[in-house]
VODRENLUM-494132 format. One record per residue (C-alpha): residue number from 1; chain; z, y, x. Coordinates in steps of 0.001 Angstrom, whole numbers, plus 500000, padded with zeros to 6 digits. Each point is the difference from the previous one (the first is absolute). Layout:
<pts>
NUM;A;Z;Y;X;
...
</pts>
This chain:
<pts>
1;A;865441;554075;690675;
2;A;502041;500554;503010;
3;A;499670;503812;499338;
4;A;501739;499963;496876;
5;A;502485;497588;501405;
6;A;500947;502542;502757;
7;A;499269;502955;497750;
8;A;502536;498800;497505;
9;A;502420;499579;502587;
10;A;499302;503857;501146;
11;A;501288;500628;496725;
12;A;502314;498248;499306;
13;A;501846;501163;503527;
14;A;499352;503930;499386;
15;A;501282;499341;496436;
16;A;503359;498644;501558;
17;A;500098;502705;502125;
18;A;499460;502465;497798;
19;A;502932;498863;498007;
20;A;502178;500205;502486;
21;A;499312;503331;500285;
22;A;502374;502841;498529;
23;A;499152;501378;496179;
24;A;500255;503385;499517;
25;A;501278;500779;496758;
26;A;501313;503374;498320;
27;A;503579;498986;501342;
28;A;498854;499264;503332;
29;A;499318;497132;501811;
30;A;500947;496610;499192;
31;A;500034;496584;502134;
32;A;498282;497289;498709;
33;A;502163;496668;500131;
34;A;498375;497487;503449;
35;A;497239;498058;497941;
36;A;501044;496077;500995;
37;A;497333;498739;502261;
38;A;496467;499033;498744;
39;A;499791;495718;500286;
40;A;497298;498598;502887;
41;A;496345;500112;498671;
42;A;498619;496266;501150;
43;A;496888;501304;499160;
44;A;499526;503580;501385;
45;A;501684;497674;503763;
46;A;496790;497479;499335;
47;A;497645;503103;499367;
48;A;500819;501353;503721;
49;A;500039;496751;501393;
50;A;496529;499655;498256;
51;A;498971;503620;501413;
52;A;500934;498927;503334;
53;A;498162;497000;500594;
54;A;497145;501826;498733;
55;A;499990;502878;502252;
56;A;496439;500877;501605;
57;A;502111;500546;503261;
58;A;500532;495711;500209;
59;A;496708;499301;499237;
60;A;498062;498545;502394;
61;A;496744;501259;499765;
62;A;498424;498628;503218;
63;A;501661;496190;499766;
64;A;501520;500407;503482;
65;A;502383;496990;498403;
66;A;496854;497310;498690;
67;A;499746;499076;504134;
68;A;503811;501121;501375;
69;A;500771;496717;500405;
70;A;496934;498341;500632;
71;A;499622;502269;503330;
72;A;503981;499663;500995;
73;A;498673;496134;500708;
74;A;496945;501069;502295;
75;A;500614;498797;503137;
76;A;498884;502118;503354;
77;A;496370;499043;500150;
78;A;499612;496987;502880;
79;A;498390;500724;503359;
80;A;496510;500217;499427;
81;A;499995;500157;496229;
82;A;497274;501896;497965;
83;A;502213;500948;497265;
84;A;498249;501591;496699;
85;A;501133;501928;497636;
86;A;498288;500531;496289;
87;A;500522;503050;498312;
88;A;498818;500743;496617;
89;A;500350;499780;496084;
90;A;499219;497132;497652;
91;A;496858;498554;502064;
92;A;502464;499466;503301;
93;A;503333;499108;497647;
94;A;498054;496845;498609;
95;A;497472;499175;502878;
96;A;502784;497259;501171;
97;A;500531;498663;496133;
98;A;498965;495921;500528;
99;A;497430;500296;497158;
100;A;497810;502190;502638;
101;A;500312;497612;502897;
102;A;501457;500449;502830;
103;A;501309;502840;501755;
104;A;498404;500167;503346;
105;A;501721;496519;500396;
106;A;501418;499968;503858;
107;A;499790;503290;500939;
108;A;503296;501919;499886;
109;A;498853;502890;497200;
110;A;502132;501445;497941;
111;A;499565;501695;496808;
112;A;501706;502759;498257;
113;A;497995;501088;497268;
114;A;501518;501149;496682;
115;A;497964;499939;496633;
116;A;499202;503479;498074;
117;A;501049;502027;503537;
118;A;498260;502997;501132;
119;A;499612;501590;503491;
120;A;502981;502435;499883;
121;A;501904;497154;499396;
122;A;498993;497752;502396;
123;A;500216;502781;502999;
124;A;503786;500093;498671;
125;A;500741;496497;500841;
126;A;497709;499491;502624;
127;A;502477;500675;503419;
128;A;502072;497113;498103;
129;A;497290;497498;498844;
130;A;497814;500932;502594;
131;A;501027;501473;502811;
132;A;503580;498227;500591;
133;A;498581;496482;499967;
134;A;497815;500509;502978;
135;A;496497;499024;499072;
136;A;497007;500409;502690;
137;A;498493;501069;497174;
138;A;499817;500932;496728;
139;A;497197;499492;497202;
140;A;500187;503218;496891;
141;A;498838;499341;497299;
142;A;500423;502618;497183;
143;A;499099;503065;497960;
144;A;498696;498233;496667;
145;A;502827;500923;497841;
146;A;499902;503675;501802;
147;A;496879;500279;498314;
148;A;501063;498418;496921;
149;A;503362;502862;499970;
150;A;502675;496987;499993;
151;A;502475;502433;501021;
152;A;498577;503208;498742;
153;A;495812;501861;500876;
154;A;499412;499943;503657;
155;A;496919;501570;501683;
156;A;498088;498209;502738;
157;A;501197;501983;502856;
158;A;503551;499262;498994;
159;A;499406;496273;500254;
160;A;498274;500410;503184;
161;A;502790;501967;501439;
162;A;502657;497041;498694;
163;A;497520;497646;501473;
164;A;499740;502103;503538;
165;A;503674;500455;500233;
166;A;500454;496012;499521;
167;A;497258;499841;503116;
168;A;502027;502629;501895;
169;A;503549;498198;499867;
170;A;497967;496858;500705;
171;A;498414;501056;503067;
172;A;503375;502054;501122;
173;A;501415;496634;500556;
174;A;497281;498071;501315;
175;A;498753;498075;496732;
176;A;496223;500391;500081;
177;A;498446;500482;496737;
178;A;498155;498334;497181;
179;A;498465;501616;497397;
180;A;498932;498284;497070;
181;A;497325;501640;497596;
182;A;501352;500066;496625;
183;A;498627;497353;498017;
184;A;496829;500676;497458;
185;A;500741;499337;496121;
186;A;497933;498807;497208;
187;A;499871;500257;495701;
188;A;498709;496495;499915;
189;A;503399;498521;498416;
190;A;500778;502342;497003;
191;A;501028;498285;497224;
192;A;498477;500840;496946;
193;A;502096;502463;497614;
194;A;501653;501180;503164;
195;A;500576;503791;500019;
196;A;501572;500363;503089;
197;A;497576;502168;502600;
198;A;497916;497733;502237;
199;A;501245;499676;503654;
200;A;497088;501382;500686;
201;A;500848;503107;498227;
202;A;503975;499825;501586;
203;A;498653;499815;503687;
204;A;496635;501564;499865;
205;A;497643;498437;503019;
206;A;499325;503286;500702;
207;A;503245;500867;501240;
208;A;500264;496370;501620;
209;A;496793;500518;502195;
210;A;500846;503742;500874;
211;A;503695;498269;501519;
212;A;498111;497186;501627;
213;A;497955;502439;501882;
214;A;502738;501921;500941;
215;A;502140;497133;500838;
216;A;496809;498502;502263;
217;A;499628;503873;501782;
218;A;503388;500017;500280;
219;A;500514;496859;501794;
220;A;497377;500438;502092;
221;A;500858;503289;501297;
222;A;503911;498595;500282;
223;A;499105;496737;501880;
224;A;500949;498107;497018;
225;A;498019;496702;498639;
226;A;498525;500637;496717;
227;A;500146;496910;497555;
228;A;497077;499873;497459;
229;A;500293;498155;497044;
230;A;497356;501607;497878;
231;A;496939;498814;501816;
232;A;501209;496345;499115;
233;A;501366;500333;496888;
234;A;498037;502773;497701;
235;A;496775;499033;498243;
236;A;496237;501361;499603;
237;A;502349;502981;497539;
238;A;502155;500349;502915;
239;A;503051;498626;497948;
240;A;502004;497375;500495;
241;A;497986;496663;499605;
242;A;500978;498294;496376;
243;A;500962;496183;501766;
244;A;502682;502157;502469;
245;A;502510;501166;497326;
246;A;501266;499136;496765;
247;A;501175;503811;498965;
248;A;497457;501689;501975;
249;A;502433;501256;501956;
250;A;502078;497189;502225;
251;A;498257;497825;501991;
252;A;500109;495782;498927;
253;A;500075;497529;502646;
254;A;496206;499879;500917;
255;A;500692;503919;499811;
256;A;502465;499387;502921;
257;A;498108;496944;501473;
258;A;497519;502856;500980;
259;A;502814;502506;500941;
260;A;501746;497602;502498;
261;A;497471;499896;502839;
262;A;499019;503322;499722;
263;A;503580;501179;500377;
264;A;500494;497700;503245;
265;A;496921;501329;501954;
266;A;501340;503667;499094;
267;A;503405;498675;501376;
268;A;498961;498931;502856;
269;A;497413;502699;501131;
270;A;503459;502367;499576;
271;A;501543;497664;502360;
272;A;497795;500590;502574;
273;A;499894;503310;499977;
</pts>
């Protein structure tokens, strides 16, 4: 639509120009008389208007604006403080909903997940959501909806190298490092008539245990604290147990009743390192 609106308007100037423009005739050329000027087009103003507030280049494609504000009203951590900080997609944005229980009540963690992200985003906003809030440490989380191609196909070693540069800017500023093994999924919740493609078919465990192992090798090799979530969550199939999730994909509250404690004893063996 808005390229015939601008289209016409391409026209409609070159026609006035060409108007203006000197006729050659048998006898020589003759002046057209000035052509009065064309009225204001309210709608041709509204379709540039339109154009601009579309424009890819004000998009935000990593959400540096969800936390802005949120992280302009961290305070300097307090002497002695183990501050955390969560990064990650959908599983980390609704960990501190009330329906899943508390968030680590007491303990001054912070999260800054944002649902349907992938790891190219997140290493874009993590000096500001991360790294500027001073955490001892932060917990990652993420790489699900890499595999899944939420923002376009992605091979494994380009996650891992999102993933290492996170660690890298992490440990450049003296945040030691959690990382959290991506979650399993399950097909135990498809509706019936559903046509949509399984999650198990969207984030094949394949691909999920080849970046667990990578992420545990890497970690260990790093002096990082690998978080594993599979061991306690998957089933005899190795998929994420039925009772843990209601879309075989995002954990439910006894899904993060089990995720809690395991997440605190990775936090705190980072600590002491």
């Amino acid at each position: 639509m808005k390229i015939h609106v601008f289209a016409a308007a391409i026209a409609l100037t070159a026609g006035v120009a060409s108007a203006q423009q000197p006729i050659i005739t048998q006898t020589g050329p003759v002046q057209q008389p000035t052509q009065p000027a064309l009225p204001s087009c309210p709608e041709l103003a509204a379709a540039v208007q339109a154009a601009s507030r579309n424009d890819v280049r004000l998009r935000d494609w990593p959400d540096l604006a969800r936390y802005r504000e949120a992280n302009r009203a961290v305070v300097a951590p307090g002497s002695g403080e183990n501050r955390v900080v969560f990064m990650g997609d959908s599983i980390t944005d609704a960990w501190p909903q009330p329906r899943f229980g508390a968030f680590f009540p007491g303990k001054p963690y912070i999260g800054r997940g944002i649902s349907g992200q992938t790891t190219p985003q997140m290493l874009l906003r993590f000096r500001p959501d991360v790294v500027a809030l001073k955490p001892k440490a932060v917990v990652i989380l993420a790489g699900t909806n890499d595999i899944a191609g939420n923002t376009g196909p992605m091979t494994d070693e380009q996650i891992a190298g999102h993933l290492a540069s996170m660690a890298e800017i992490a440990k450049a500023n003296g945040i030691r490092v959690v990382f959290s093994s991506i979650l399993p999924v399950s097909e135990y919740h498809v509706r019936p008539g559903d046509t949509s493609p399984p999650q198990t078919t969207r984030r094949p465990m394949a691909r999920i245990t080849a970046l667990n192992a990578w992420m545990k090798d890497y970690a260990a090799a790093n002096g990082h604290v690998y978080l594993d979530y599979v061991a306690a969550m998957a089933d005899a199939k190795g998929l994420l147990r039925a009772e843990l999730s209601e879309d075989d994909l995002h954990p439910n509250a006894a899904g993060y009743a089990i995720m809690g404690p395991l997440a605190e004893a990775a936090i705190q063996a980072a600590l002491k390192k």
